[in-house]
Structure formats: structure tokens, C-alpha cells
N, C-alpha and C positions, 0 to 999 in steps of 0.2 A: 322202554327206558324208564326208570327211574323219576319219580314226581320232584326231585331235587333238582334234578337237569334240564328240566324244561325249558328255563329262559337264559338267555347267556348272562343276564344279572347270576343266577343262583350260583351258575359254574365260576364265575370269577371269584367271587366271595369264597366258595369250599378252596379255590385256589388259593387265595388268601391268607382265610385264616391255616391251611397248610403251611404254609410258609411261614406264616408267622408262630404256629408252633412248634416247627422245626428249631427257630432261631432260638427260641424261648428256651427251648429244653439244651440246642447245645452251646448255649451261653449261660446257661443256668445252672449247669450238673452239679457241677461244686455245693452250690448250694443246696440242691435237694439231694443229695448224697448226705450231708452235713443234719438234715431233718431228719435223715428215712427212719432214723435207731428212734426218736422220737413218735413219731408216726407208728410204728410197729409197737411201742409199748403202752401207747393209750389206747389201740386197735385190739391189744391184748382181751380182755373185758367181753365185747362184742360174741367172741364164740362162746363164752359161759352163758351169755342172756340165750341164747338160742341154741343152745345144747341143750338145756337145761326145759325147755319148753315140755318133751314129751313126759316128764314125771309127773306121779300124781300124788302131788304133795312137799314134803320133805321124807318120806317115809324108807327105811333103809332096805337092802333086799328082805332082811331077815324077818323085820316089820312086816313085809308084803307077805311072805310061807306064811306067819302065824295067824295073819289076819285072815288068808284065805282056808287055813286049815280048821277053822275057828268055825265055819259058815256053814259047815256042813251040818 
């Protein structure tokens, strides 16, 4: 079993906050429905930082053919 379940303390608590996140969310939709457009265009951002990780440089393709045709 599971290190979380070990004592009937931990089981009550995961119960708990279960519960209390169900109620959260369906008493709350409205309201995070009303964010999500929000949330989605500040999250915009996030895949360019880490797209952009595997370049070397700012260097364009055509930069990259000449520099390596150049080496020979």
C-alpha cells in the first residue's frame, strides 16, 4: 500500500481535502471559466522561452548553410 495511507489520520485528510476540492471547483466554475482567456494569454510566452532553447544563437537557416559551407 501506499506511504499516504498508512495511518487513518492521512486517509481522512486526502478525504478531505477531496471534498473540499470538489466543492471548490463546482462552486467556482463561473469564475474560473471567466479567468481561463486570461490565463491562456499570459501562458502564451512560456512555449517561446522553451522552444526556442535548442538554437544556436539567433542565427537564420541560411546563416547556418553559409557558415558551415565556409569551414571547409
Amino acid at each position: 500500500m501506499s506511504t499516504i495511507f498508512r495511518s487513518r489520520t492521512s486517509v481522512v485528510l486526502v478525504a478531505f481535502l477531496a471534498i473540499a476540492a470538489f466543492f471548490l471547483l463546482t462552486e467556482h466554475t463561473a469564475h474560473v471559466f471567466g479567468v481561463l482567456p486570461y490565463v491562456l494569454l499570459l501562458l502564451c510566452p512560456l512555449p517561446h522561452v522553451f522552444m526556442h532553447h535548442g538554437h544556436d544563437g539567433h542565427l537564420s537557416h541560411d546563416e547556418e548553410q553559409h557558415s558551415g559551407g565556409d569551414e571547409r
